[in-house]
Backbone as CSV, one residue per row, in Angstrom:
resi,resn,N_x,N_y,N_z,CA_x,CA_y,CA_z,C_x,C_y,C_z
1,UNK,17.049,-16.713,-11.328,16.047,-15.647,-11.417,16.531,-14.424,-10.642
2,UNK,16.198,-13.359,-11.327,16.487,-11.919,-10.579,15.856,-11.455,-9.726
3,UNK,16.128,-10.707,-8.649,15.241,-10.219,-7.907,15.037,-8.840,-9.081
4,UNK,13.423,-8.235,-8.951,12.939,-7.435,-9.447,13.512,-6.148,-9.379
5,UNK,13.603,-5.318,-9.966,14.021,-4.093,-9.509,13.250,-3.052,-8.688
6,UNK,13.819,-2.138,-7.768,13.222,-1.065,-7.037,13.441,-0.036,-7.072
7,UNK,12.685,1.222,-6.771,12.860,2.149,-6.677,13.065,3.169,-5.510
8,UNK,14.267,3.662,-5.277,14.621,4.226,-3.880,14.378,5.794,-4.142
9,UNK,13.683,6.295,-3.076,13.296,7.791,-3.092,14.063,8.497,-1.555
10,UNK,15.232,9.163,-1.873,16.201,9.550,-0.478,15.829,11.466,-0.774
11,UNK,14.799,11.495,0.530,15.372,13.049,0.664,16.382,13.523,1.965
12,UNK,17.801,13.436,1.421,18.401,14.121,2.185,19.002,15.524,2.893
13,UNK,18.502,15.494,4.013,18.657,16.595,4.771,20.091,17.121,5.060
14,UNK,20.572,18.114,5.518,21.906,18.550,5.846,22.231,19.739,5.326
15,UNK,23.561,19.835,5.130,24.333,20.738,4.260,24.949,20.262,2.982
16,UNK,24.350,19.985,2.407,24.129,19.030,0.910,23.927,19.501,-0.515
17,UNK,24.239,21.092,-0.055,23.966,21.684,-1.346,25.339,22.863,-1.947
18,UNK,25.425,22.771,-3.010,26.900,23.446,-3.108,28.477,23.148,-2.957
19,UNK,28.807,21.476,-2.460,29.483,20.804,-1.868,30.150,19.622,-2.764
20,UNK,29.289,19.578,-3.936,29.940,18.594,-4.725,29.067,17.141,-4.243
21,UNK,27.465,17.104,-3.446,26.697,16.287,-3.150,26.533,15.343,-4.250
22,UNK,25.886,15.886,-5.079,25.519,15.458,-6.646,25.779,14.743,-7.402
23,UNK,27.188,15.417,-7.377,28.355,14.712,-8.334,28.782,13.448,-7.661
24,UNK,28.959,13.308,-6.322,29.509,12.316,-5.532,28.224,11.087,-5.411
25,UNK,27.538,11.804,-5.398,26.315,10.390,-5.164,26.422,9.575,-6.705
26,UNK,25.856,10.643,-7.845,25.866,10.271,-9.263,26.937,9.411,-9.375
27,UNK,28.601,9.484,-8.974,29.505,8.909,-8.924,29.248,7.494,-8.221
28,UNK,28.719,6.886,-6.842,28.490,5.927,-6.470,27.434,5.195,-6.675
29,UNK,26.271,6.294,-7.414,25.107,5.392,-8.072,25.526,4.244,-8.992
30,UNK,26.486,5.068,-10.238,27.066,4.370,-11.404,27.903,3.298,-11.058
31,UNK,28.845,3.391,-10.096,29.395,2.396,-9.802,29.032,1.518,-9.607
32,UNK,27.409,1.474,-8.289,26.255,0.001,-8.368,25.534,-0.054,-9.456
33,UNK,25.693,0.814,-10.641,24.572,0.085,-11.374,23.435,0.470,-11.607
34,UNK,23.405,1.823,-10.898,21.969,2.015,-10.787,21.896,3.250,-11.704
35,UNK,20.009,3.488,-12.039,19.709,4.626,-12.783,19.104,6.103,-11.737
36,UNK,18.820,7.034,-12.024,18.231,7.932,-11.542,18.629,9.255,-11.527
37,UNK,18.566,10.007,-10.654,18.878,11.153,-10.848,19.175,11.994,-8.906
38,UNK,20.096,12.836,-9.419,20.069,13.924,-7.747,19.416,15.135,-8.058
39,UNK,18.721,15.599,-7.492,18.010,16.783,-7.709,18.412,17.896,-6.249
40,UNK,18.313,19.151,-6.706,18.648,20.644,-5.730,17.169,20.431,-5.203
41,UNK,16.724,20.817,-4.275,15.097,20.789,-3.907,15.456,22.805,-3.113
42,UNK,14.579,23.512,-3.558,14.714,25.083,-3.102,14.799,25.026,-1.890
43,UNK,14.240,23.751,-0.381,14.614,23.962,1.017,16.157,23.555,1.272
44,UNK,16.557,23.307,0.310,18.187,22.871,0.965,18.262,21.513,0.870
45,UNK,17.420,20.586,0.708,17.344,18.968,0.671,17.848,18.690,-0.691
46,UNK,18.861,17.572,-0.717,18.665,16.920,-2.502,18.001,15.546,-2.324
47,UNK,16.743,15.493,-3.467,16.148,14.720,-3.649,17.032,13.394,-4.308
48,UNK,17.405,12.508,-4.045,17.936,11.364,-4.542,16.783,10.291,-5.118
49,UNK,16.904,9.639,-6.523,15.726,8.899,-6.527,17.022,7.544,-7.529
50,UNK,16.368,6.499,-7.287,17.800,5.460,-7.961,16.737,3.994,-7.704
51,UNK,16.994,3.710,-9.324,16.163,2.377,-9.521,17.285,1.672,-10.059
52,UNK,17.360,0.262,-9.564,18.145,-1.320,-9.730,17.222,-2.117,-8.892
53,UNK,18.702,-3.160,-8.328,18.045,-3.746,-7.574,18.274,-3.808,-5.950
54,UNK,17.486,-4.100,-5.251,16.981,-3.669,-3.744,18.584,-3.919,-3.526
55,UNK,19.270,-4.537,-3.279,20.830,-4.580,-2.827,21.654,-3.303,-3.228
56,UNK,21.867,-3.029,-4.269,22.590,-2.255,-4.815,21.838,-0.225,-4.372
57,UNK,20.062,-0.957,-4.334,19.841,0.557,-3.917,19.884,0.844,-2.336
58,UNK,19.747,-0.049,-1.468,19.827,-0.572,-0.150,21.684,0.200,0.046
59,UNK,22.469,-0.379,-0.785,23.756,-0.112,-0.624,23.812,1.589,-1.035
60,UNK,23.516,1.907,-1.764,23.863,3.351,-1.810,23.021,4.443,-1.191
61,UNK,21.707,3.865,-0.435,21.078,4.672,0.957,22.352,4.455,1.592
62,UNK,23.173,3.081,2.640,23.657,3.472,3.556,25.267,4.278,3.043
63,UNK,25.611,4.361,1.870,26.338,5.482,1.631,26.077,6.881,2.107
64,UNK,24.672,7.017,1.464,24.372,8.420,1.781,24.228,8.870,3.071
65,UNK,24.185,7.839,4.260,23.866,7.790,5.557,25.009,7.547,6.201
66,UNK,26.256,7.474,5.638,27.300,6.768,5.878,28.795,7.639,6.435
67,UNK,27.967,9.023,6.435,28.934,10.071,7.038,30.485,9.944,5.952
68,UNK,30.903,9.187,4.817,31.538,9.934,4.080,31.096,10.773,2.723
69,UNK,30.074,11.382,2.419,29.703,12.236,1.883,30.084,13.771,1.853
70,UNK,30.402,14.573,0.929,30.386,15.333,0.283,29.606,16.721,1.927
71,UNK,30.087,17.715,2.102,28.957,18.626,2.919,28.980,18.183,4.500
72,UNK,27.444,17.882,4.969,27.386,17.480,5.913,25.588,16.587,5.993
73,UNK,25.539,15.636,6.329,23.973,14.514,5.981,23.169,14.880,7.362
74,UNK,22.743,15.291,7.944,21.743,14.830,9.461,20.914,13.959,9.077
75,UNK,20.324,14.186,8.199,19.249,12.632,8.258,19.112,12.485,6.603
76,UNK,18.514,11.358,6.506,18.066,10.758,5.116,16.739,10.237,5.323
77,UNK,15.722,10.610,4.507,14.495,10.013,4.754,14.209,8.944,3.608
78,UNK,14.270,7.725,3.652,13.910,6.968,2.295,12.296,6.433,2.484
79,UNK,12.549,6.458,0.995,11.025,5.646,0.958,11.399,4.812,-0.116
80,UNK,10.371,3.393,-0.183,11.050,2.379,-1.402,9.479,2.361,-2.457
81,UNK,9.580,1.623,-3.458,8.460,1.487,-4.542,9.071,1.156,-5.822
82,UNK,7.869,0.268,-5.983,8.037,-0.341,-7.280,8.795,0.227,-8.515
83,UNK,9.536,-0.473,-9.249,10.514,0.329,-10.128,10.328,1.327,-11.209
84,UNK,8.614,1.008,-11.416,7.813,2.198,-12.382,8.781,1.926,-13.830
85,UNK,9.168,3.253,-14.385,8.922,3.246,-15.990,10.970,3.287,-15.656
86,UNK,11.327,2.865,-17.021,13.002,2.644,-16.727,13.407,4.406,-16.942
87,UNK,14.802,4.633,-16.105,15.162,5.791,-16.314,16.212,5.581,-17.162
88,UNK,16.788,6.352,-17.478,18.395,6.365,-18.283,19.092,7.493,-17.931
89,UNK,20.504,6.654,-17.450,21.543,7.028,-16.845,21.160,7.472,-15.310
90,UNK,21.992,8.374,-15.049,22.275,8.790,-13.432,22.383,10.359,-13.573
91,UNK,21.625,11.164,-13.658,21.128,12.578,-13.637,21.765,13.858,-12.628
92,UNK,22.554,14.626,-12.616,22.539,15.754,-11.679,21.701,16.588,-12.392
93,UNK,20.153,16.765,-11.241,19.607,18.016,-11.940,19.474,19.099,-10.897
């Protein structure tokens, strides 16, 4: 049996915008597997949101927290929740 899938909501803070953030996350989302999207947010934050499963999204928070990223990270704020409606693919918007 599978564990269920989740939904990870990362707003990360830093210098994260203009840097090739996007592309690099989208790049390690796909690699675990996962769906979602990176979003520009107008304060300078990119919204990260990525549904699989809790391992694989667990694993690509501590990427993003993981100081080899793209820019520069100070913090990541996650929040987790139920996997809701399926997305398709892995999004730079």
């Amino acid at each position: 049996m599978t564990s269920p899938d989740v939904r990870l909501s990362a707003w990360v803070h830093g210098h994260v915008q203009g840097v090739g953030f996007r592309w690099w996350t989208r790049s390690r989302a796909l690699e675990l597997g996962l769906t979602g999207y990176a979003a520009n947010r107008p304060d300078g934050r990119v919204h990260v949101v990525a549904r699989g499963s809790r391992a694989d999204c667990q694993r690509l928070l501590e990427l993003l927290q993981g100081g080899a990223t793209p820019g520069r990270v100070d913090t990541v704020v996650a929040d987790w929740a139920d996997a809701g409606d399926p997305i398709d693919g892995f999004a730079e918007r």
